[in-house]
C-alpha positions as CSV (number, residue, x, y, z in Angstrom):
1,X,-2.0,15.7,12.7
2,X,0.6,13.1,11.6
3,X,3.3,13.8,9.2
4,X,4.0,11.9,5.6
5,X,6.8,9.8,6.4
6,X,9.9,10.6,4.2
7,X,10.0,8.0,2.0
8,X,6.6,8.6,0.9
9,X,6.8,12.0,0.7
10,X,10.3,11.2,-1.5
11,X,7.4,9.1,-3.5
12,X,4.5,11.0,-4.3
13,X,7.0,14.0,-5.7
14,X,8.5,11.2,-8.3
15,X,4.7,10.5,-8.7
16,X,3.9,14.1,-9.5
17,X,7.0,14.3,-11.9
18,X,5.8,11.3,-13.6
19,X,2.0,12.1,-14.1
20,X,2.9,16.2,-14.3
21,X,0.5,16.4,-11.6
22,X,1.5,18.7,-8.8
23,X,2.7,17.4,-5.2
24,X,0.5,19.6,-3.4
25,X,-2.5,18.2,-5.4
26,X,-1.1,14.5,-4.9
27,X,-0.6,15.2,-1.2
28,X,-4.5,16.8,-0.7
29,X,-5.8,14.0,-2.5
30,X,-3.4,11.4,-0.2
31,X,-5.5,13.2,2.7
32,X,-8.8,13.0,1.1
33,X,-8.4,9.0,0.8
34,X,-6.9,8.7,4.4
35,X,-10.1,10.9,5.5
36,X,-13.1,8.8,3.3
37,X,-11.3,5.5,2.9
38,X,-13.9,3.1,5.0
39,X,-11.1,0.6,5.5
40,X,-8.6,3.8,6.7
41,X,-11.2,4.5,9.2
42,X,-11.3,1.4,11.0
43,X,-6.9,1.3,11.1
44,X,-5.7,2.4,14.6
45,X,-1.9,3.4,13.4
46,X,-1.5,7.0,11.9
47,X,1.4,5.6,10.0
48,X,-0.2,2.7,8.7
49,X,-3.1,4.6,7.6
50,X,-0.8,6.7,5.4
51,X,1.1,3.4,3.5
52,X,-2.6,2.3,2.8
53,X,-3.4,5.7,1.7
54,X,-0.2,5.8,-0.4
55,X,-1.0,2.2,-1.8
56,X,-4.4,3.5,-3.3
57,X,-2.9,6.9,-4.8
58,X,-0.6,5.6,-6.3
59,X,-3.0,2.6,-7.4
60,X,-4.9,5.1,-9.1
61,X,-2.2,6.2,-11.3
62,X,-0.3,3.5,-12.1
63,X,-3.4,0.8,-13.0
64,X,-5.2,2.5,-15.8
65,X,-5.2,0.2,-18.1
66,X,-6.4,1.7,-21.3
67,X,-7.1,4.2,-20.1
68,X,-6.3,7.9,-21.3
69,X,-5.0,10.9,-19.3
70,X,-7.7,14.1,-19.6
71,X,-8.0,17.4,-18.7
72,X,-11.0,17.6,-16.8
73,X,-13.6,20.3,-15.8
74,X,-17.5,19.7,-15.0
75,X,-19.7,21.7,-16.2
76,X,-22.3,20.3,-13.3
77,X,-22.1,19.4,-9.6
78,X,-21.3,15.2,-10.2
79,X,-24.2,13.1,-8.8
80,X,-22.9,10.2,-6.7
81,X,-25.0,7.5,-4.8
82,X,-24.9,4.3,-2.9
83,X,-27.0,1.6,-4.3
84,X,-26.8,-2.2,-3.8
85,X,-25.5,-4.0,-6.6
86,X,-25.5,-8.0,-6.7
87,X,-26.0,-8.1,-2.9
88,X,-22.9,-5.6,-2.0
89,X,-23.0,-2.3,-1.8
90,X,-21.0,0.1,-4.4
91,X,-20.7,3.8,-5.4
92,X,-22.2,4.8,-9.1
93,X,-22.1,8.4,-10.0
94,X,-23.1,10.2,-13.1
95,X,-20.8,13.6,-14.5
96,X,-21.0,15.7,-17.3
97,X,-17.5,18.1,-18.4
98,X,-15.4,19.9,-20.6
99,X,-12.5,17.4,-21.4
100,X,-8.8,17.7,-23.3
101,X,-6.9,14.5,-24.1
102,X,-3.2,14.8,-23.2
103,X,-1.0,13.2,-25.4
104,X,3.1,13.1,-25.9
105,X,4.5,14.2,-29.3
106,X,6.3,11.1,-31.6
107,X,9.4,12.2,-29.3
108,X,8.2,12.0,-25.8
109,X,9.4,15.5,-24.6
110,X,6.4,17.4,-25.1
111,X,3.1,17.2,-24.7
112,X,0.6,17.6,-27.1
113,X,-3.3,18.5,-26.3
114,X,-6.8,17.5,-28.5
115,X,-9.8,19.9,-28.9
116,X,-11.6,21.0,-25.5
117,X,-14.5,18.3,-26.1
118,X,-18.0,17.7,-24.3
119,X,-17.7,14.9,-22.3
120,X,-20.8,12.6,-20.1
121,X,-20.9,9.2,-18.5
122,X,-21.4,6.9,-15.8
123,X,-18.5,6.1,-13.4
124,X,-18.6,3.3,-10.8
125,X,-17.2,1.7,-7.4
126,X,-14.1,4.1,-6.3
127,X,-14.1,6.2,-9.6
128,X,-17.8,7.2,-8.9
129,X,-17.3,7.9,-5.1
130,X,-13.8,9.9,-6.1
131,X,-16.5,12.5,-8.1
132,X,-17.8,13.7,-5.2
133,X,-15.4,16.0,-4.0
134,X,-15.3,18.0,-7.0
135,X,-15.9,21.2,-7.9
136,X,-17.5,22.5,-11.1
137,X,-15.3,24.9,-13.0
138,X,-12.2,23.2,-11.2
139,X,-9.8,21.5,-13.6
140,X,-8.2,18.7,-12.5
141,X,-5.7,15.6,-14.3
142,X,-7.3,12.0,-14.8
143,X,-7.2,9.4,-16.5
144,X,-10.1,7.8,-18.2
145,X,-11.8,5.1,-20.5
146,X,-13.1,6.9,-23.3
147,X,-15.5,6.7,-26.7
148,X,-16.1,9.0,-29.4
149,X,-19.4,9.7,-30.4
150,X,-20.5,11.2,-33.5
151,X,-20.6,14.3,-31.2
152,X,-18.7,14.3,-27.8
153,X,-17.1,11.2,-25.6
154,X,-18.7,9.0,-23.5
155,X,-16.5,8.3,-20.4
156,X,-16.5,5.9,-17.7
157,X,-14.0,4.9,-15.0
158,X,-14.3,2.3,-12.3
159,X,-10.5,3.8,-10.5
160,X,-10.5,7.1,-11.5
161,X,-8.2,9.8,-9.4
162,X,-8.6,13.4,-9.9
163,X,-5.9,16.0,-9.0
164,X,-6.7,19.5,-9.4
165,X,-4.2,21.6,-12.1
166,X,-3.6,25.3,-12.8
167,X,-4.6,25.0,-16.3
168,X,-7.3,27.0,-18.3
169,X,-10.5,25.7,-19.8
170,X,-13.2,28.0,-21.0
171,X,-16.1,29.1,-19.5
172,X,-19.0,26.4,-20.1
173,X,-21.1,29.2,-21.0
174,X,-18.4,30.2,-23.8
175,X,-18.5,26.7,-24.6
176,X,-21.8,26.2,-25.1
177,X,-22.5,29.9,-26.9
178,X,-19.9,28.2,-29.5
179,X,-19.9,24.4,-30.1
180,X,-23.8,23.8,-29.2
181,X,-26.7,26.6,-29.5
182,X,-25.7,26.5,-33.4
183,X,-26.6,22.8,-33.3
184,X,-30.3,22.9,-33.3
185,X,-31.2,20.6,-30.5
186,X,-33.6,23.1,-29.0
187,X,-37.1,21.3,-28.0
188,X,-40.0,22.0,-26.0
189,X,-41.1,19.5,-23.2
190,X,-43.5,18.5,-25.0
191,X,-41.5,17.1,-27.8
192,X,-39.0,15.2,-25.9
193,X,-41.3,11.9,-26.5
194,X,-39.9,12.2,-30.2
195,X,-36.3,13.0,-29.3
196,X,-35.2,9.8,-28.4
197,X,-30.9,10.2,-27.6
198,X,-28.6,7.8,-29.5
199,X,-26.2,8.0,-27.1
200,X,-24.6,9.7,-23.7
201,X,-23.9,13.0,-25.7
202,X,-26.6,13.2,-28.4
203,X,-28.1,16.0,-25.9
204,X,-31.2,18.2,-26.2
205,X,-32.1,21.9,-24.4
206,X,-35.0,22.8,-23.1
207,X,-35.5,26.3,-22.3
208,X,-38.0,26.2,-19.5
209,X,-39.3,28.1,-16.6
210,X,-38.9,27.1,-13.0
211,X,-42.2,26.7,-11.4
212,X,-40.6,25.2,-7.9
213,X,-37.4,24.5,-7.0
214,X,-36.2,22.3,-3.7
215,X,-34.4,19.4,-2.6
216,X,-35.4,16.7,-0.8
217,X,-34.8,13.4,1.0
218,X,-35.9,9.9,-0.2
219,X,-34.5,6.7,2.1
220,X,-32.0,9.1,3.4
221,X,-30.5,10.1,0.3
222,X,-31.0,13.9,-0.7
223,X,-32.1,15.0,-4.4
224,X,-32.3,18.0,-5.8
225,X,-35.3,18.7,-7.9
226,X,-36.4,21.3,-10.6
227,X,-40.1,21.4,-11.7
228,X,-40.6,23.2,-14.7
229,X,-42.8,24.3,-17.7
230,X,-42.6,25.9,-21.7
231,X,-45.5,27.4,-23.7
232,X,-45.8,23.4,-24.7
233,X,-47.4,23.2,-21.6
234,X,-49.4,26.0,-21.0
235,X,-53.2,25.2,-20.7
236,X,-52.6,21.5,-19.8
237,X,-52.3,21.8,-16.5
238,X,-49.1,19.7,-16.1
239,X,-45.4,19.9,-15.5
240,X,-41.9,18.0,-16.0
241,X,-39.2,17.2,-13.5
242,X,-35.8,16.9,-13.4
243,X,-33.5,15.8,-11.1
244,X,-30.0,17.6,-10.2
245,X,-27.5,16.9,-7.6
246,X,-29.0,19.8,-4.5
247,X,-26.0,21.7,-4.8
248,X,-27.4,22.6,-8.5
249,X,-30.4,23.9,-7.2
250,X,-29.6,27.7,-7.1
251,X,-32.1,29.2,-9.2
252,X,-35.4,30.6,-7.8
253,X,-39.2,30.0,-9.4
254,X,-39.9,32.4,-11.9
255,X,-36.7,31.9,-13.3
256,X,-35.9,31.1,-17.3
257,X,-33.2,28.2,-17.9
258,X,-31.3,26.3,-20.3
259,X,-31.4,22.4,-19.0
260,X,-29.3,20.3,-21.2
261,X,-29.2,16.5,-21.3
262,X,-29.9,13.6,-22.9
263,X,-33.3,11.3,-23.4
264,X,-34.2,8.0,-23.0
265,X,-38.2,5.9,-23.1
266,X,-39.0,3.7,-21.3
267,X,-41.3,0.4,-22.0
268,X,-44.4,2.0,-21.0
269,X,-43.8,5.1,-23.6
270,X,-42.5,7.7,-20.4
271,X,-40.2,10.6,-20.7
272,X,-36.7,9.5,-18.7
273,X,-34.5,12.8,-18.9
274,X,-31.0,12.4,-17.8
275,X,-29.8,16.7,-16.9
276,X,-26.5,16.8,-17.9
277,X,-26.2,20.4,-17.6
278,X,-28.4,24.2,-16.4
279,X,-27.1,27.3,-17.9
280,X,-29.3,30.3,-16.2
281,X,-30.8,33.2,-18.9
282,X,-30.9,36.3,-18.2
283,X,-34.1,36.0,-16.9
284,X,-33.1,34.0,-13.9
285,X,-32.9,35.0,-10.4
286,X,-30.7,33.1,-7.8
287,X,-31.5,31.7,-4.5
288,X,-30.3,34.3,-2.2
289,X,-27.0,33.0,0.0
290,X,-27.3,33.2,4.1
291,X,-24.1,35.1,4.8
292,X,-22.2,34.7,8.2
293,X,-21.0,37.5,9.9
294,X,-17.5,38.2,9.6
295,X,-15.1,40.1,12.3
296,X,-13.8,43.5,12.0
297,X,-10.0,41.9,11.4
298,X,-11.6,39.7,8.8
299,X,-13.0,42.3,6.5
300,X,-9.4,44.6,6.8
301,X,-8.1,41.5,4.8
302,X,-6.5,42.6,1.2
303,X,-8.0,39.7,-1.1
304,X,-5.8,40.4,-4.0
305,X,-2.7,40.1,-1.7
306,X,-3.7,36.8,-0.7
307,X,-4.4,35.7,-4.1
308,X,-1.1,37.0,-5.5
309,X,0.4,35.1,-2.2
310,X,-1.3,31.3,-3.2
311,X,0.2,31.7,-6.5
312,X,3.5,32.2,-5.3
313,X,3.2,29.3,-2.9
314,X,1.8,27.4,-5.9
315,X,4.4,28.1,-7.9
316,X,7.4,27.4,-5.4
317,X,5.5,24.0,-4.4
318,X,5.7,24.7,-0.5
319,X,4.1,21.3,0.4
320,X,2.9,21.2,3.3
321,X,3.5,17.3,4.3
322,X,1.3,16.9,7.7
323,X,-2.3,15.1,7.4
């Protein structure tokens, strides 16, 4: 382990005053680029490594352009892939969250925060490969190019950093109960041929039930992969499939969900369905989890203690400054 020289340490805690983002978040996010940064990784110099590191955290704060800082929670597990774009390759990853804009007041001093709002986009080179560590549920600070749709925003973000926050966001399922079910965008899958979207957030539900669920592996890249039918289908003989990131794919066959997203046709007149979000029924039954066994010493463990213990921690922002 190496330790964050002073000066930088002095640094990211100005940061974190600056951005209201806390250290601790700046400092795991410092170690996440040292640990996934491709040019980090071929650096022979611990120190070195940490002033690049510190070069590209603070990169992603300070360089935003227009963009605008967010609260940010996804509502889905972000899907992020390599592809080759114009000869070189690049990261390009899809997310779908609850959002609040963070604004200041006239004065300055205080901060003043927008509706929670359904947010979707597209998210490329270091922005998109940022996604991947996230966790859904998590909120986290950002800063992001955004667009209002006549419903939702459409984001995007091509430097996007994301530091996790203490601050609440309701459930997605709250969320949804509220601001979407009463907007009649309920189809079957066999009227999603007439429901072309207008734009990233002009979504559709299908309620549907899982015939197979699995992920697989295409050119070394794993997908996960829900095939499912409604009474639309019943008696053809067919099905529809959507694509999720694999940690999404939780919920067994047999099961009745909600799959939200957003549709597109293509030239020859098929179906593209972008899955934006799944919200289980209470007809769904989940994958079952294989559970490692845990010592004796382990179990004795008081969770709530330990709980009560992190926020504390949180709270006096004991940073731990080794990597």
């Amino acid at each position: 382990m190496a330790q964050i020289p002073p000066d930088i340490q002095e640094g990211i805690k100005k940061l974190g005053e600056a951005v209201e983002v806390p250290t601790k978040s700046l400092v795991m996010r410092l170690k996440e680029i040292v640990e996934t940064d491709d040019t980090i990784k071929t650096m022979e110099q611990d120190d070195f490594k940490i002033r690049y590191a510190w070069a590209l955290l603070y990169r992603e704060y300070s360089m935003a352009g227009k963009a605008i800082d967010f609260y940010f929670s996804p509502v889905s597990c972000p899907r992020v892939r390599e592809i080759t774009l114009k000869g070189d390759k690049t990261f390009v990853g899809d997310v779908t969250a609850l959002v609040q804009k963070i604004e200041k007041s006239v004065e300055g001093a205080e901060r003043v925060l927008g509706p929670v709002t359904y947010a979707s986009g597209t998210f490329w080179r270091q922005g998109a490969k940022n996604l991947s560590g996230l966790m859904k549920g998590r909120v986290y600070k950002t800063a992001l190019i955004a667009k209002e749709n006549k419903w939702g925003i459409t984001i995007s973000s091509d430097r996007a950093g994301f530091a996790e926050v203490e601050h609440k966001m309701p459930d997605f399922k709250e969320f949804y109960n509220k601001e979407i079910e009463s907007k009649n965008v309920q189809i079957t899958i066999g009227e999603m041929d007439l429901n072309k979207s207008d734009n990233g957030t002009d979504i559709k539900v299908v309620q549907a039930t899982v015939i197979e669920s699995d992920v697989g592996e295409k050119d070394g890249k794993e997908y996960g992969r829900y095939i499912i039918m409604d009474d639309s289908l019943v008696g053809s003989g067919s099905n529809f499939a959507i694509f999720v990131a694999p940690k999404d794919v939780v919920w067994l066959q047999g099961s009745i969900i909600i799959f939200g997203g957003t549709i597109d046709i293509d030239k020859e007149g098929a179906v593209r369905w972008n899955n934006q979000f799944i919200l289980p029924t209470d007809l769904a039954i989940k994958k079952d989890l294989i559970v490692k066994p845990v010592s004796e010493k382990m179990e004795e463990v008081d969770v709530g203690e330990v709980k009560t213990e992190a926020k504390k921690e949180e709270k006096k922002e004991d940073v731990d400054f080794e990597i």
